[in-house]
MARBA-673634 format. One record per residue: x, z negated, y of N, C-alpha, C in turn. Coordinates in steps of 0.1 Angstrom, whole numbers, plus 5000, padded with zeros to 4 digits. Layout:
<torbas>
XZYXZYXZY
...
</torbas>
This chain:
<torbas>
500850004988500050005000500950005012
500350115016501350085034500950005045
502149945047501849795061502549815072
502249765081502549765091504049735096
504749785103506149685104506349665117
507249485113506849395125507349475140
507949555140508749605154508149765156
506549755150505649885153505149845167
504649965171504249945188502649985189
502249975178501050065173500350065185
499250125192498350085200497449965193
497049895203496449765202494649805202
494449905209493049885211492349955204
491349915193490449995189489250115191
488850155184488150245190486850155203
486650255213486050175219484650185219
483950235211482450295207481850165200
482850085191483149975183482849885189
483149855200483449725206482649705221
481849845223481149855237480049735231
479249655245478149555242477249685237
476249595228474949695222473849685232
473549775234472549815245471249835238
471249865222469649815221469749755210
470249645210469949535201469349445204
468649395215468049335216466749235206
467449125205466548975200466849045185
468349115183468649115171469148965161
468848905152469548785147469748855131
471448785131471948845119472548745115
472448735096473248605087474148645085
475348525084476448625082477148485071
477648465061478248345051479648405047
480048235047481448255044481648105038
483248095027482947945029484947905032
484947815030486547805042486147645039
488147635047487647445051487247445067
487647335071487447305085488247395094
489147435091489847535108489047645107
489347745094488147875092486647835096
485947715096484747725097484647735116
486047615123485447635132486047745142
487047805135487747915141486548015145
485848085133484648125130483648135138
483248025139482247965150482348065164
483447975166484048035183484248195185
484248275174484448405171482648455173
482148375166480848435170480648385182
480448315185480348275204480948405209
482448375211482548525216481448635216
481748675204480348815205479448815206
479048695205477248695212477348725227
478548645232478448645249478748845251
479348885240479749005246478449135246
477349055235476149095233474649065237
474149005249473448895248471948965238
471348895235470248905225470848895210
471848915212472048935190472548765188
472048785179472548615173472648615156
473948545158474748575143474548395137
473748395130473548265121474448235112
475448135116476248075101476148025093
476248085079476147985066477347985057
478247855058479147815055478847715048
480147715042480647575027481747615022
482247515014483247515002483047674998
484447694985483947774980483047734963
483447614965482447534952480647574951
480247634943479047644942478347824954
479547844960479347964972479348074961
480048164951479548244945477948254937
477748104932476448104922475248054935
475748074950474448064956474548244960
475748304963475448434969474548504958
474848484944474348504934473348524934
472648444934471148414934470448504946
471048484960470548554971470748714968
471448754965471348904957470448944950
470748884939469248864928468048894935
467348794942466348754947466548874960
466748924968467249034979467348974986
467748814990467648785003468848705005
470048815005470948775012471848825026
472948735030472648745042473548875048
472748935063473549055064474749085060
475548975063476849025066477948875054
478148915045479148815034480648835034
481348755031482948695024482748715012
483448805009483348774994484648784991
485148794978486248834968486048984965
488049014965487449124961487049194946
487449094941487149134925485449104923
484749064931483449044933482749174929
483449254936482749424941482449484925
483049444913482749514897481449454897
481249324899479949264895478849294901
479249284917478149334924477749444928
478149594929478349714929479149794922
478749774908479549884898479250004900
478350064904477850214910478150244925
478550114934478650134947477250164952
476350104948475250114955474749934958
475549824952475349744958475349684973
476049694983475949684998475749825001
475849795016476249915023477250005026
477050115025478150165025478650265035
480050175042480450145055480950305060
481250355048481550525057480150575066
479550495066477750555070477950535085
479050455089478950395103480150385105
481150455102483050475102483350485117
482450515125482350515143482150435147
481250345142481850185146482350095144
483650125134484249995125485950035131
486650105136487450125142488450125126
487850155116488850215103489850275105
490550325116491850385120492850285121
492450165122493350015124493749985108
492950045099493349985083494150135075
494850125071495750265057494450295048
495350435049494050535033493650385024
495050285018495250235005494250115005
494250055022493449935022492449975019
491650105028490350115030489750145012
490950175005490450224992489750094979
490650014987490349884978488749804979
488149884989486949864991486149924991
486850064982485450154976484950154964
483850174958483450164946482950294943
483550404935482650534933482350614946
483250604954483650674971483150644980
482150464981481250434986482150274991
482450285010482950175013482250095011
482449955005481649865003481649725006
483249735013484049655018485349675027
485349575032486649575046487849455040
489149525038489949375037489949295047
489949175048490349125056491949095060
492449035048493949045045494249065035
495949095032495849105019496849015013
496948945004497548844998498448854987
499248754982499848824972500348664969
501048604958501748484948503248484956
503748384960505248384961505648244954
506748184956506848084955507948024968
507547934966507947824981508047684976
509647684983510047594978510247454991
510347334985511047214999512647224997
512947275003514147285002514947105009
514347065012514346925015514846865002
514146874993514146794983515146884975
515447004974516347044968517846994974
518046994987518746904993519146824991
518446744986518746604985519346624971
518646654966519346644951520646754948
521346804958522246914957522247034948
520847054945520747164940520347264946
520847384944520747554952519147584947
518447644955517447684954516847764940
516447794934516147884924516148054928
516948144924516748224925516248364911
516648294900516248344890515148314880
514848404868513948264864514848184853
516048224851517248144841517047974852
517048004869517447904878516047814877
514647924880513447834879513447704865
513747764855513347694842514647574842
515547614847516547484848516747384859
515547424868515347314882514847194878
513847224870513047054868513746944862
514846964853515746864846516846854858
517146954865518246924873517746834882
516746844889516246734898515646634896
515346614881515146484878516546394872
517346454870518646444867519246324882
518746404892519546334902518746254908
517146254910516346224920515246114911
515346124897514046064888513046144879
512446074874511046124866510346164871
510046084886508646144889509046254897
509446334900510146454909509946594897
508946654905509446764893509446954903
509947004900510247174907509247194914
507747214902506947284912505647184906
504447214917502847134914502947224899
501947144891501347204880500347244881
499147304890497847334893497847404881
497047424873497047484861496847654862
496347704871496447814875497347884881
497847774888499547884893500447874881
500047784873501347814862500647864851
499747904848499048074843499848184852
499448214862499848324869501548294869
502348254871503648234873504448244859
503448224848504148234836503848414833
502448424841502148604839503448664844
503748634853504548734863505948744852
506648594848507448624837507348754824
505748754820505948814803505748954810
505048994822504449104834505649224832
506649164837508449184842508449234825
508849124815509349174802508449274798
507949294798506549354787506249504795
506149464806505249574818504149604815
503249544804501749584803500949394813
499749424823499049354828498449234812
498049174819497149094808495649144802
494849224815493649334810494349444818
493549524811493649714817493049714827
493849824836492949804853492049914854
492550004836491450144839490150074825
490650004817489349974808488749814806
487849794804487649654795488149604789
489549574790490249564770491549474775
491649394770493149354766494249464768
495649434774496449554775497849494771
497649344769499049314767499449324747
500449334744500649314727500549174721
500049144710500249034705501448934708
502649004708503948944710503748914724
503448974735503748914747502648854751
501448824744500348744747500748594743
501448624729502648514724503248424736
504248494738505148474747504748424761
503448464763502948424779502348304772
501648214767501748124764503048004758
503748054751504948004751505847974766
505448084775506148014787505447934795
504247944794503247824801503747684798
503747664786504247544778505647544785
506847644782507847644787507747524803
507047584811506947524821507147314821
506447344816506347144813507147134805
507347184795508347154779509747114790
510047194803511247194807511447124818
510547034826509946944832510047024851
509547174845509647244859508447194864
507047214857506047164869505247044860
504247014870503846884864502846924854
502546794835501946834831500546814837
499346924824498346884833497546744834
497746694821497246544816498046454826
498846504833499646414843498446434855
498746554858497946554868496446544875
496146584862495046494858494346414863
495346294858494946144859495346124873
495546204884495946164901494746214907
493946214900492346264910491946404904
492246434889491746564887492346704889
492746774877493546874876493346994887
492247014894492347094904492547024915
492846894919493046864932493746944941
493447014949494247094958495847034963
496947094961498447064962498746984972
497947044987498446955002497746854995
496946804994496046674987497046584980
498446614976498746554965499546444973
499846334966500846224977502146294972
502246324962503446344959504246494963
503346574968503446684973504046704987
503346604996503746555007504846445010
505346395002506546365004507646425001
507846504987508246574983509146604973
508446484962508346454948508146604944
507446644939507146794937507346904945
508646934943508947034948509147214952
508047244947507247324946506347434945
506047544948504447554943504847714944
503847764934503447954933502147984934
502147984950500547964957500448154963
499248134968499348244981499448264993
499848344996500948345011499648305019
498448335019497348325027497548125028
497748055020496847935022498647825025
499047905033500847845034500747735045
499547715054499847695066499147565057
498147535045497347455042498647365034
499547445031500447405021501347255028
501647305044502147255051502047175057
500647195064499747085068499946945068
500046915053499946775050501946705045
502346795047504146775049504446665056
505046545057505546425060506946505071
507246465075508346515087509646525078
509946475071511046485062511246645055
510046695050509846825041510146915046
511246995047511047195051510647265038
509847365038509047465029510047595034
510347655026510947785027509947885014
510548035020510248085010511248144997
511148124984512548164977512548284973
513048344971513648454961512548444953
511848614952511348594937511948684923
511648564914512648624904512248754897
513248824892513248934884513948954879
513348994861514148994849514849164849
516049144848517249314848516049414844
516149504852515649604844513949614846
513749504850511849494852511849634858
510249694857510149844867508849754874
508149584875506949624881507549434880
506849404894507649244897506649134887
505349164886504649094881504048984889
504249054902503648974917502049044916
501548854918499748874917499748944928
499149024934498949064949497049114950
496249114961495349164961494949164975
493349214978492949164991492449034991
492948924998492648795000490948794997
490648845012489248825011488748975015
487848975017487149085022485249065027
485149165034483649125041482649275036
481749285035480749345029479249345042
478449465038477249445051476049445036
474949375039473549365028473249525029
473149585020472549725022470649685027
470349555026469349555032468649505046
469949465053469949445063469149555076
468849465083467849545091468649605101
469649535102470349565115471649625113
471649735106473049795100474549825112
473849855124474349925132475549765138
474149705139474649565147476249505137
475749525126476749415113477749505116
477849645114478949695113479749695128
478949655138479849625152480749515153
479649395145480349215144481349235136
481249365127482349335118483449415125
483449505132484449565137485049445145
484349385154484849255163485649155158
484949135144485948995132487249085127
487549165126488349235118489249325126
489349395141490049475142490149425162
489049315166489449335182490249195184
491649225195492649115194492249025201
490949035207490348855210490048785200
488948835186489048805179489848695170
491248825164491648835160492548695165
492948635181493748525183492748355182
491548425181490048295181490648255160
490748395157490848365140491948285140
493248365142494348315138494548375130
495248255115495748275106494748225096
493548195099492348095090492148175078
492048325077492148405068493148465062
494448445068495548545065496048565075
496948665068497648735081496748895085
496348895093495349035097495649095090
494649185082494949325075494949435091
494049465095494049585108495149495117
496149625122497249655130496449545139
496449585149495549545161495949365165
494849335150494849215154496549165148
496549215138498349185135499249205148
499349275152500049315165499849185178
498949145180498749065186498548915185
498648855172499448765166500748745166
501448875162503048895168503448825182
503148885190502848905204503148775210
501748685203501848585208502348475198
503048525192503848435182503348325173
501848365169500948275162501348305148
502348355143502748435130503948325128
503648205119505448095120506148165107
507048135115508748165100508448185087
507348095079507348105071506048155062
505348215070504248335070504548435071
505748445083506248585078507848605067
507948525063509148555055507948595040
507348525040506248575030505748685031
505348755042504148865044505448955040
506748965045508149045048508349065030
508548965022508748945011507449055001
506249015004505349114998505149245004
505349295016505349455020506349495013
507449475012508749505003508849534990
507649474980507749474969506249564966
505049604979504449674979505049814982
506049854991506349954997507350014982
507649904978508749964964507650034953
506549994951505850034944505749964934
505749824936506149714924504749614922
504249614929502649594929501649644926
501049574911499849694909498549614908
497649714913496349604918495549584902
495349454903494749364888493549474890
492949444873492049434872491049374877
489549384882488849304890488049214875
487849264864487749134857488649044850
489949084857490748964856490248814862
489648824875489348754887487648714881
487848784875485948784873485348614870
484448574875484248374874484248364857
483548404847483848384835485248444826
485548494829486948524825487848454827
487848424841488948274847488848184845
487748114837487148004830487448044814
487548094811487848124798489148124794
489848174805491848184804492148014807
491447974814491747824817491547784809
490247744799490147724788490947714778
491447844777492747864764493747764768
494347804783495647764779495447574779
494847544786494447364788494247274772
494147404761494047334751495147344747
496347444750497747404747497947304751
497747284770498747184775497747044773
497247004767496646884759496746864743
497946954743497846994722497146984711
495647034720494947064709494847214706
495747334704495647424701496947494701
497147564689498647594689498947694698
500647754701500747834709500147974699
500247984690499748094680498348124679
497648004679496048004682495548034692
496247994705495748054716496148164719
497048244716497548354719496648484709
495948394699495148534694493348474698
493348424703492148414712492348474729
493648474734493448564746493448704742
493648744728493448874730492248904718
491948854705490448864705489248804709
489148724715487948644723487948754739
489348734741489148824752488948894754
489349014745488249144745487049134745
486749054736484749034729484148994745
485148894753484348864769484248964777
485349064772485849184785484449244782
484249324770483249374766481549324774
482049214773480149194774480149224788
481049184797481249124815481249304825
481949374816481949474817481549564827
</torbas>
């Protein structure tokens, strides 16, 4: 995918058809849902303020929350047709809810008012379904890993640069620092995905096919991606999950962790999107850097998760098609906007508002050592976009499933490894 680069001079200003006040919209009111924590909700807010004042008569109704329980209510609101104009969603969302691309609207209908010359052929593509835009990225995201280099500090150990270096951090720093200190969080999900990126590299087949339903990895490296999960704790790189567990519950979010924030656990294979949340709760002692990511000789494909963070969609039943697709041009590509957002979603996918986060230097060190790190490994061609029912909500409940019965030993690495590839097909099949 092509990105932007930071020393472009791109023009800033979008189309201006896009962004003129609506002249007959009048006593228009439009829903718009999302869910975020507290800065996204009230970043948000203030963004629609803005455009109401730039519109008077339209009024854009917020419906926000967690993302806990936000898919199985948009759910239902689809179902039933009454949901709201303008949604957040995922983008691996779009298989479930427009497999024909006749689920939303579809935004080529109104390409004059969305200032789409701010996004590449590649972005705009990831939001078509069957040549039917269906979606806008908002940003686009991708796995790194980030380390405290604080605490590697202290314990005189060099950063990790390989995965020979990742797998021998955890003993080394407990070597010098203790037990309870370990490389990286164990969220059970980044060390799914961080053990993918491992067998990804060796193997070069994904875990599902991005063109079919089906399992695509071999027995042996379905093997082996489970054996390095395990690897992970067996070598005391991240924390186990029955450890983590018992600290308030295996998904507790990482900044949430005490041990995170001082910098016991030293560190994490998150998304560059949620770095600023990473940070947040950092005690003055911790610097977060970004490391090297590893790669095995010879890999042709990095085995970096990458996707569109988030992305926004219009109700194809929305009354007010013209209006959504204006608000969306305003959330997405105008740099007032875009400095009301921030970084609450990412780093901007459209130039525009990227350019003007530059600008005004709302972009810190270590947002962009990350964004720099993934254009690089997109522009190489080393990023390949997942499958969308990889992401799909029963599937990801199902992979968690498997491996959680390893890291509680009730299931061998041999047992689970032939349930991610025949149970997993039999799910791919039905989800399809």
């Amino acid at each position: 995918m092509q990105r932007r680069s930071l020393i472009a001079t791109t023009a800033a200003a979008c189309a201006l058809a896009a962004l003129a006040p609506l002249a007959h919209a009048q006593d228009a009111t439009l829903r718009f849902s999302w869910w975020g924590g507290g800065e996204r909700h009230e970043s948000t807010l203030k963004a629609i303020a803005a455009f109401e004042a730039k519109n008077p008569g339209v009024k854009i109704k917020g419906e926000y929350m967690g993302f806990n329980g936000y898919q199985e209510r948009l759910s239902t609101q689809i179902a039933g047709g009454s949901e709201p104009d303008i949604m957040q969603i995922n983008w691996a969302w779009l298989a479930s809810y427009s497999k024909s691309g006749e689920g939303f609207l579809d935004l080529h209908k109104h390409r004059a008012l969305l200032g789409l010359d701010q996004f590449s052929p590649e972005e705009l593509k990831m939001g078509e379904v069957r040549g039917k835009l269906n979606a806008l990225p908002v940003s686009y995201s991708a796995r790194v890993f980030v380390w405290n280099k604080s605490t590697f500090d202290r314990a005189g150990v060099p950063l990790p640069k390989t995965w020979d270096d990742v797998f021998a951090a955890g003993k080394a720093l407990q070597g010098k620092l203790g037990d309870k200190v370990f490389a990286m969080d164990g969220e059970p999900y980044d060390v799914i995905l961080a053990s993918l990126a491992y067998v990804q590299q060796k193997h070069g087949t994904p875990y599902v096919s991005p063109t079919e339903p089906k399992v695509a990895m071999s027995p042996q490296a379905l093997l082996e991606w489970v054996q390095t999960y395990k690897r992970f704790t067996d070598a005391k790189v991240a924390t186990p999950l029955p450890y983590r567990a018992s600290l308030g519950g295996a998904e507790k979010p990482t900044e949430q962790q005490q041990d995170w924030t001082n910098g016991n656990w030293a560190g994490n294979y998150t998304w560059d999107s949620v770095l600023p949340l990473r940070t947040s709760s950092l005690d003055k002692q911790q610097k977060l850097v970004i490391g090297e990511f590893p790669t095995l000789p010879g890999a042709k494909n990095s085995g970096m998760f990458g996707r569109p963070s988030l992305m926004f969609s219009v109700s194809k039943r929305s009354k007010h098609p013209e209006v959504a697709a204006r608000f969306l041009s305003f959330l997405l590509t105008d740099p007032e906007a875009g400095r009301i957002l921030g970084l609450s979603r990412g780093v901007p996918a459209a130039d525009s508002q990227f350019q003007a986060l530059v600008k005004d230097s709302r972009i810190g060190p270590l947002e962009l050592a990350a964004y720099t790190q993934i254009k690089q490994q997109n522009e190489a061609g080393r990023i390949d976009l997942p499958s969308p029912l990889f992401e799909n909500q029963r599937f990801s409940k199902f992979m968690r499933e498997v491996f959680e019965t390893v890291a509680y030993g009730k299931a061998t690495e041999q047992d689970a490894a032939k349930r991610l590839l025949e149970e997993g097909n039999a799910l791919l099949n039905r989800i399809k």
